[in-house]
C-alpha positions as CSV (number, residue, x, y, z in Angstrom):
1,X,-1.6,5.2,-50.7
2,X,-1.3,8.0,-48.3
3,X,-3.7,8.0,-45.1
4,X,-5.3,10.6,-42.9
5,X,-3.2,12.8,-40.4
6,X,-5.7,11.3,-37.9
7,X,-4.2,7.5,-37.8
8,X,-0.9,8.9,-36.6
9,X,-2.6,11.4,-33.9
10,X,-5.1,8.4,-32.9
11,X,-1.9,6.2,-32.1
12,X,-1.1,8.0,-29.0
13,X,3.0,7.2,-27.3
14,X,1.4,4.7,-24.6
15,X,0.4,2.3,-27.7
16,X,3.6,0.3,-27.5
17,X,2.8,-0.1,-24.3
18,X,0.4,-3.6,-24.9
19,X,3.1,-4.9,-27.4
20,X,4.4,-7.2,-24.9
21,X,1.2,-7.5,-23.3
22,X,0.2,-9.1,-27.2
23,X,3.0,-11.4,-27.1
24,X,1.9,-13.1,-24.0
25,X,-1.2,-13.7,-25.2
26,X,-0.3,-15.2,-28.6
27,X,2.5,-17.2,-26.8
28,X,-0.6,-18.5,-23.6
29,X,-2.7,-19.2,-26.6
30,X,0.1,-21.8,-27.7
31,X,0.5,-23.5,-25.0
32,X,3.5,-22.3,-23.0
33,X,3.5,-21.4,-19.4
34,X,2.5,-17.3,-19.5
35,X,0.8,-15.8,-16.2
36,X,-0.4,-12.5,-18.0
37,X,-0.6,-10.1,-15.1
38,X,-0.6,-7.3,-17.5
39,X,-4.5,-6.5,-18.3
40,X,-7.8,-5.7,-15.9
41,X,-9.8,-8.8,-17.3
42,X,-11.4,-10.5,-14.8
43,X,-10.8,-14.3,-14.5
44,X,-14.9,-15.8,-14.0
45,X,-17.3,-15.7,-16.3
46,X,-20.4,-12.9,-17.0
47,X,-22.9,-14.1,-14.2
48,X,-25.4,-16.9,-15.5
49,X,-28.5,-14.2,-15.2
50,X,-27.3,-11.9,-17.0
51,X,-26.5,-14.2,-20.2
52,X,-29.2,-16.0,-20.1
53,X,-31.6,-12.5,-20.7
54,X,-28.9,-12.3,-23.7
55,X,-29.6,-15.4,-24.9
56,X,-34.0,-15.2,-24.5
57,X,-33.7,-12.1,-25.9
58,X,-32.0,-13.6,-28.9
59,X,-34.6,-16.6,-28.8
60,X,-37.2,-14.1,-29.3
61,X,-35.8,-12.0,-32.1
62,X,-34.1,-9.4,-30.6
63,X,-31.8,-8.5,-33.4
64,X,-33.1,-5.5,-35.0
65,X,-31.6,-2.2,-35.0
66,X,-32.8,-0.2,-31.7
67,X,-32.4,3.6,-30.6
68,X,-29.1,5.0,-31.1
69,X,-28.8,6.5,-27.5
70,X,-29.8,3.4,-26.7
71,X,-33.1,1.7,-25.4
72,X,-35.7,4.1,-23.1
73,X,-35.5,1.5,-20.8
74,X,-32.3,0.8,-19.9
75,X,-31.4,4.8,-20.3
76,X,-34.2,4.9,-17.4
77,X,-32.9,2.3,-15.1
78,X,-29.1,4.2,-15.6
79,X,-30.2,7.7,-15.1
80,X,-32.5,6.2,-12.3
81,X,-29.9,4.3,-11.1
82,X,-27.0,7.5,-11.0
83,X,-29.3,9.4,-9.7
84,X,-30.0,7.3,-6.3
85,X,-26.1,6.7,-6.1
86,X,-24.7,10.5,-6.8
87,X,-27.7,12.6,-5.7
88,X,-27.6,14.2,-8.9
89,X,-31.1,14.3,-10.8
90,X,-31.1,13.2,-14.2
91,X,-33.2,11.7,-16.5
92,X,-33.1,9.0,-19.7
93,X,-32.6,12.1,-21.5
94,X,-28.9,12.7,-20.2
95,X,-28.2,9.0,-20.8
96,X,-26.2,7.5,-24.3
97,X,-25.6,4.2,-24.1
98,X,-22.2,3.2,-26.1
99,X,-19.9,0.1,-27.1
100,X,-18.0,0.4,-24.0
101,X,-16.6,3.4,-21.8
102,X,-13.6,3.8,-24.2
103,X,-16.0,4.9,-26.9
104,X,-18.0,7.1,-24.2
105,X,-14.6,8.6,-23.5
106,X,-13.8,8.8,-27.7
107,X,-17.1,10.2,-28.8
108,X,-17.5,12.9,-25.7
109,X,-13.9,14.1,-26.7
110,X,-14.9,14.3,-30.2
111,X,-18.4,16.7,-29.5
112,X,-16.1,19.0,-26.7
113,X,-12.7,19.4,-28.2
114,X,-11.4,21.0,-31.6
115,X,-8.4,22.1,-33.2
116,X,-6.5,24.6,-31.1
117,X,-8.1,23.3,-27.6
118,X,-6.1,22.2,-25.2
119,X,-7.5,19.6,-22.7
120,X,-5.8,19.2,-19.2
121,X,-5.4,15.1,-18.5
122,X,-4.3,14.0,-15.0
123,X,-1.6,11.0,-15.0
124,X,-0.7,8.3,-14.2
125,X,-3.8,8.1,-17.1
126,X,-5.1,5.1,-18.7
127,X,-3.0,5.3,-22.2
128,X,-5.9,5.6,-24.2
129,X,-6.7,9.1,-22.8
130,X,-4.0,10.8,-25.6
131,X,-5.7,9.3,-28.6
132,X,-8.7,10.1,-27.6
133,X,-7.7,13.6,-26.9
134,X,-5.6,14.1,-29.6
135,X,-8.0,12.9,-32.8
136,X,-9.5,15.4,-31.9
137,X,-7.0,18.3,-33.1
138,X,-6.7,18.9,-29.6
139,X,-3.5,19.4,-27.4
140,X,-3.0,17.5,-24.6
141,X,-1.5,18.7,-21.0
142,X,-0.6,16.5,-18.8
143,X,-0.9,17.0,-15.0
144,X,1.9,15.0,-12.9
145,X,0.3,13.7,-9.5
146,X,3.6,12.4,-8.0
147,X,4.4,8.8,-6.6
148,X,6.4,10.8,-3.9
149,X,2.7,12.1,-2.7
150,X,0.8,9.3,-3.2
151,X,0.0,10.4,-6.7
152,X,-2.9,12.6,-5.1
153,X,-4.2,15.1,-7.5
154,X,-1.8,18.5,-7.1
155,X,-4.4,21.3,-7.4
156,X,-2.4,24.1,-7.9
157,X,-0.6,22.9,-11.2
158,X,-3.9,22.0,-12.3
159,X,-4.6,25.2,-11.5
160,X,-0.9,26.7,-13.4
161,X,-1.7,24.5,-16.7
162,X,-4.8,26.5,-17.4
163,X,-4.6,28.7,-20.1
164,X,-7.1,31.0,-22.4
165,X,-7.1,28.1,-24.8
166,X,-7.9,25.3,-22.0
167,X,-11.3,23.9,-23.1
168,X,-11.6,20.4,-20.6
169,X,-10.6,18.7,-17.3
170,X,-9.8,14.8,-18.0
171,X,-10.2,13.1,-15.2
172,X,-10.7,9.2,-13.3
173,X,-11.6,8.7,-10.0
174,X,-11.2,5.9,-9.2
175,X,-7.7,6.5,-11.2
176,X,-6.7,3.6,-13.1
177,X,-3.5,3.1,-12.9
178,X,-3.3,4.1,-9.5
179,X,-6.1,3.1,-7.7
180,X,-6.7,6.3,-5.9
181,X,-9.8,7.8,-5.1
182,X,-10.6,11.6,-5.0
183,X,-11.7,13.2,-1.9
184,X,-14.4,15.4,-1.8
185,X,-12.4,18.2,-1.5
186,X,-10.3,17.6,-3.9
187,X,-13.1,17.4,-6.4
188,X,-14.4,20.6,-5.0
189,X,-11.2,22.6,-6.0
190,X,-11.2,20.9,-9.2
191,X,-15.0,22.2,-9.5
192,X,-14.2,25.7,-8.5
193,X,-11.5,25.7,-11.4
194,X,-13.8,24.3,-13.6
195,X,-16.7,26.9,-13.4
196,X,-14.0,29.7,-12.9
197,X,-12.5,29.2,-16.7
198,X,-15.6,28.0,-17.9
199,X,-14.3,24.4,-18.8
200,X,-15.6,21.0,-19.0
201,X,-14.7,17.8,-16.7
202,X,-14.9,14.2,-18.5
203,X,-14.9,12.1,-15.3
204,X,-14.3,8.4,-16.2
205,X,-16.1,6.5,-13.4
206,X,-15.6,3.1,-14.3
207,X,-13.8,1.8,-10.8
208,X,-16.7,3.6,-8.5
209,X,-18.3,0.0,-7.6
210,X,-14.6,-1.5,-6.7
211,X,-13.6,1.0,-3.7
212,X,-11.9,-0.8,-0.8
213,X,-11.4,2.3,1.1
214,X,-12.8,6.1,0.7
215,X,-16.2,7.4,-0.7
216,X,-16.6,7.8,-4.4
217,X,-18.4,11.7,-5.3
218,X,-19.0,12.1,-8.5
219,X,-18.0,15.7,-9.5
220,X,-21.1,15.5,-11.7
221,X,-23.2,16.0,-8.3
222,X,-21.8,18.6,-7.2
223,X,-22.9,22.1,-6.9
224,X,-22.8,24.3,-10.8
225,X,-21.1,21.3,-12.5
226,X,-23.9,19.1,-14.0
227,X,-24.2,21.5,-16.8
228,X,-20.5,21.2,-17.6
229,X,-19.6,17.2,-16.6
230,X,-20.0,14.0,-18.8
231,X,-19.8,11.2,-16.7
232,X,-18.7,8.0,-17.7
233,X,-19.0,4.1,-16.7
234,X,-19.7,0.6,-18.1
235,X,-20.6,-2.5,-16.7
236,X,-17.1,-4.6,-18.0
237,X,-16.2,-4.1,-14.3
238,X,-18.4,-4.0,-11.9
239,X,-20.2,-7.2,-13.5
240,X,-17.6,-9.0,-15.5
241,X,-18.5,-8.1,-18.7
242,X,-15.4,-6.6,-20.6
243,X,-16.6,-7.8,-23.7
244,X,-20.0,-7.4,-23.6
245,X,-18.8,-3.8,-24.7
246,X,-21.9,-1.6,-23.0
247,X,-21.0,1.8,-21.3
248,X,-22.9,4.8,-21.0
249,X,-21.9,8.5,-20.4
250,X,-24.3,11.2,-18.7
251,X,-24.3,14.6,-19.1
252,X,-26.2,17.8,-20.3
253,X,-28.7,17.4,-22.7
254,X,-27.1,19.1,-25.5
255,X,-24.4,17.3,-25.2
256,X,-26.1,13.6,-25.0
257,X,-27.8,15.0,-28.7
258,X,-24.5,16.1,-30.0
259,X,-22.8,12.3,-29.1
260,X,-26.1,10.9,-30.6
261,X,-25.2,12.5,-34.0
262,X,-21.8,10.4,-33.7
263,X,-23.1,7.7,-32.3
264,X,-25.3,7.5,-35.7
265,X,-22.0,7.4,-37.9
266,X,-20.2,5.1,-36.1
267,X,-22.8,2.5,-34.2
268,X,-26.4,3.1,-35.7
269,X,-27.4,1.6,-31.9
270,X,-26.2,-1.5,-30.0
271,X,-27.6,-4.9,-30.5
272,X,-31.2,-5.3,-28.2
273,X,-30.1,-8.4,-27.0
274,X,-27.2,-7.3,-24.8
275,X,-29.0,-3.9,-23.7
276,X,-31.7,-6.4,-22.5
277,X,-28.7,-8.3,-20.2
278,X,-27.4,-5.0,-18.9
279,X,-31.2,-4.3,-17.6
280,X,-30.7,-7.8,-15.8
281,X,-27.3,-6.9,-14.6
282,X,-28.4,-3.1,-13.0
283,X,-31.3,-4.2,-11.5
284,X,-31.8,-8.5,-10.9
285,X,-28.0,-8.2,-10.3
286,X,-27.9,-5.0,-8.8
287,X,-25.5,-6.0,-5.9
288,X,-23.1,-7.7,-8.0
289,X,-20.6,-5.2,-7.6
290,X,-20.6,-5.7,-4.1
291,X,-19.7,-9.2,-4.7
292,X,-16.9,-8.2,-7.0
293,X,-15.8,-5.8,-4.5
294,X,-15.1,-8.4,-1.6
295,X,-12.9,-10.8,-4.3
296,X,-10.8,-8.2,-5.2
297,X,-10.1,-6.6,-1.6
298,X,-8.9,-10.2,-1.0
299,X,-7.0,-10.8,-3.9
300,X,-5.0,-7.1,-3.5
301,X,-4.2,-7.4,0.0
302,X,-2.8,-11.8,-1.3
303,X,-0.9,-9.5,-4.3
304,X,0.5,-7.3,-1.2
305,X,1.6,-10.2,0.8
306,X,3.1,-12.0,-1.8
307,X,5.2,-8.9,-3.1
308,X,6.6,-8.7,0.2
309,X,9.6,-10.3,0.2
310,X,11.2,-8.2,-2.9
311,X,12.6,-5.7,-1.1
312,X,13.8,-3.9,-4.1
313,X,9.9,-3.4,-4.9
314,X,7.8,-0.6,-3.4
315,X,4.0,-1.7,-4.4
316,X,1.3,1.6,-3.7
317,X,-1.8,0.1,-2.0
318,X,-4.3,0.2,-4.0
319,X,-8.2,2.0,-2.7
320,X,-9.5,0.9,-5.5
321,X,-9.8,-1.5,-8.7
322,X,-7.7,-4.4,-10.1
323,X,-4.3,-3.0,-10.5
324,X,-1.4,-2.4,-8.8
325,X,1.4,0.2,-9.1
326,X,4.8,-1.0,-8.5
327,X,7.7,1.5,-8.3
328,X,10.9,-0.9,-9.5
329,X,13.7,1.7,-9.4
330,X,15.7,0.1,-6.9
331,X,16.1,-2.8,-9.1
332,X,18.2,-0.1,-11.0
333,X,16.4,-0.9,-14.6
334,X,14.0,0.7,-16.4
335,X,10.0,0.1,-15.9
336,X,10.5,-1.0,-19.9
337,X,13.4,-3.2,-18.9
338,X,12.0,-4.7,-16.3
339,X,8.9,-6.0,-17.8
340,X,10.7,-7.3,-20.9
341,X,13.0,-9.4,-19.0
342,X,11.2,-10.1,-16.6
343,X,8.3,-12.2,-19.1
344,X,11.7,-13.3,-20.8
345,X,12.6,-15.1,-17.7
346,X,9.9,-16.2,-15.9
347,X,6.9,-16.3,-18.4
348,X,4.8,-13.1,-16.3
349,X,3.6,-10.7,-18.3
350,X,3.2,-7.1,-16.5
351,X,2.6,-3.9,-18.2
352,X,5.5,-1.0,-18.3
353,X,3.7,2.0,-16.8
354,X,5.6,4.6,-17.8
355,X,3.4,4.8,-21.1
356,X,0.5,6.6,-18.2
357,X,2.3,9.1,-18.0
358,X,5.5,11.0,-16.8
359,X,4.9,10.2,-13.1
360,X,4.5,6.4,-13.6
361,X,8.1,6.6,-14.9
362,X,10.1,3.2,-12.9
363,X,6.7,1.6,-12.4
364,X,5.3,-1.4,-13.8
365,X,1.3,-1.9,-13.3
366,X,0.3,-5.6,-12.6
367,X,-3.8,-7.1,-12.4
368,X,-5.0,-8.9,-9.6
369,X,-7.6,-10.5,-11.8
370,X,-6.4,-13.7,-11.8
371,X,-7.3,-16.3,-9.4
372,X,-5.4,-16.8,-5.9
373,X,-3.2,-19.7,-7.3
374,X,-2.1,-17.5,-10.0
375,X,-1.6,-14.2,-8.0
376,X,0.4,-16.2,-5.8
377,X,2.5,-18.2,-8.6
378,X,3.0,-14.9,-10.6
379,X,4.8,-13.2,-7.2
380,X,6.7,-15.8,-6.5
381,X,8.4,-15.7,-10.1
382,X,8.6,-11.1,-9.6
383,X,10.4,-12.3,-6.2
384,X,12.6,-14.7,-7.8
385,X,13.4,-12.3,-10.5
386,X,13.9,-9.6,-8.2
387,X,16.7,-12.0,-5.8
388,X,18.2,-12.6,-9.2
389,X,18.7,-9.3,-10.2
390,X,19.9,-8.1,-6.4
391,X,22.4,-11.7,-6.7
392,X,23.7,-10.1,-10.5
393,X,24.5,-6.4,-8.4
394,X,26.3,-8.2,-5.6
395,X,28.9,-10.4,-7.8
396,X,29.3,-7.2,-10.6
């Protein structure tokens, strides 16, 4: 039987991108020796505090349905919580909480754009961004920022892909898969454009607690734009709770009611119990990030220093996150190539990143989520490969 238009245009090109990344986990799961370098999940465990509300909650009977934006409470603590960070006043009621950032992202998408639209996406972009973009009947335009400038947002293309049928500005800051982070002034021109062409900005926030060097603004704070910005952020992080699956996005009022409507259709409201760890997490656990924060500084600049003796590979530092961007032209093969055989012959799993978009193209993106012993092993077997492949151009 035939199926909807929308399963091919909620694909996306990057999909193929975690085939390999698949593989490695079936093949880890059974035993062989697989260092997956290829994914931003961290290596310890959801601190104790924070299960432990999950599981008194769920002593007590917490598992009934609850408010579809999400408890008062914990919309309080968020907006609260934004508020003291960004300097930009909201309340509960500019607060949804959903299953995850990626369904912030998917469900804001779905209330702003519409068939005909066409939504301006800077890349390197995480490869979901397309799907999202495009299920909705929306075209997507992707921005370059170049490796050549430190893939630093280019303002005035941003400014030349604007068009009478440009509806929204997609952007992350912290980028993931880049790692940089936006200057204020480069979220000021951004703004300016924005208000001038009446468009909206979907700023995915989720690396702002994980900044090694800058200042995260949110462009939601800024002067004119909280009327026209859905921010977006989780806890999967910042607190090591990828599959807890709790995000939030604020924005305007009308907006939060429109994504409630959806939210109805495809949630009906989270489960109490894990809203109820999330309240630990943001406020008992409040400077967890922090902690987060000083093991990945350490763990990028050990990913640095062990990539150092591949000369062939030309890593871009990091401010931010768990990933690194690798450009691996010199090695004369594709980024697709290279991540293929490289798990072929050495059992790493990295992720190809040309699948973020055009710019990435001769990059790989590897996660400095593991622990130090693994960071360190995984290098060693990229530098091995690398010496092979230099060894293989020498005697052809």
């Amino acid at each position: 039987m035939q199926l909807s238009p929308l399963t091919k245009r909620v694909t996306g090109a990057g999909a193929s991108a975690w085939d390999l990344h698949s593989k490695a986990l079936q093949e880890k799961s059974e035993g062989k020796d697989v260092i997956v370098m290829s994914v931003g999940d961290p290596d310890f465990s959801t601190p104790e505090k924070i299960t432990a509300a999950a599981k008194d909650a769920l002593d007590a009977g917490d598992t009934h349905y609850t408010e579809l934006t999400g408890r008062y409470e914990l919309r309080d603590i968020l907006a609260k919580r934004h508020s003291r960070l960004t300097k930009q006043p909201v309340t509960a009621d500019n607060v949804i909480v959903l299953a995850g950032a990626q369904c912030a992202l998917f469900t804001s998408s779905l209330c702003i754009a519409t068939q005909g639209d066409e939504i301006i996406a800077l890349e390197p972009m995480y490869i979901t961004y397309e799907a999202s973009i495009c299920v909705t009947g929306a075209t997507i335009v992707p921005v370059s920022q170049l490796a050549e400038t430190g893939f630093r947002p280019d303002i005035k293309a941003i400014e030349d892909a604007i068009t009478p049928k440009t509806k929204a500005i997609f952007l992350t800051t912290p980028n993931n898969p880049t790692g940089v982070v936006m200057t204020q002034t480069e979220l000021e021109k951004i703004a300016q454009l924005a208000q001038a062409h009446n468009l909206w900005v979907i700023a995915d926030e989720v690396y702002s607690d994980l900044i090694f060097a800058g200042e995260h603004v949110s462009i939601g704070s800024l002067p004119g734009m909280a009327e026209r910005t859905v921010t977006i952020s989780s806890l999967s992080k910042s607190h090591a709770m990828t599959g807890w699956r709790l995000g939030w996005a604020i924005g305007p009022r009308h907006l939060i009611q429109a994504m409630e409507k959806i939210a109805l259709c495809m949630l009906y409201g989270l489960p109490g119990f894990s809203q109820e760890a999330a309240k630990v997490a943001l406020t008992d656990l409040a400077n967890e990030p922090k902690r987060m924060k000083e093991i990945y500084h350490k763990r990028r600049d050990l990913t640095l220093k062990s990539l150092k003796p591949a000369t062939t590979l030309l890593p871009h530092c990091p401010q931010a996150g768990m990933f690194l961007l690798v450009d691996i032209r010199s090695t004369g093969l594709t980024s697709r190539e290279f991540a293929e055989n490289l798990y072929s012959q050495t059992g790493v799993c990295v992720l190809d990143a040309e699948p973020f978009g055009h710019s990435a193209k001769g990059h790989i993106r590897l996660s400095f989520t593991l622990s130090e012993e693994q960071i360190v092993e995984g290098c060693r077997r990229i530098c091995e490969f690398c010496d092979s492949l230099s060894q293989q151009k020498t005697f052809a």
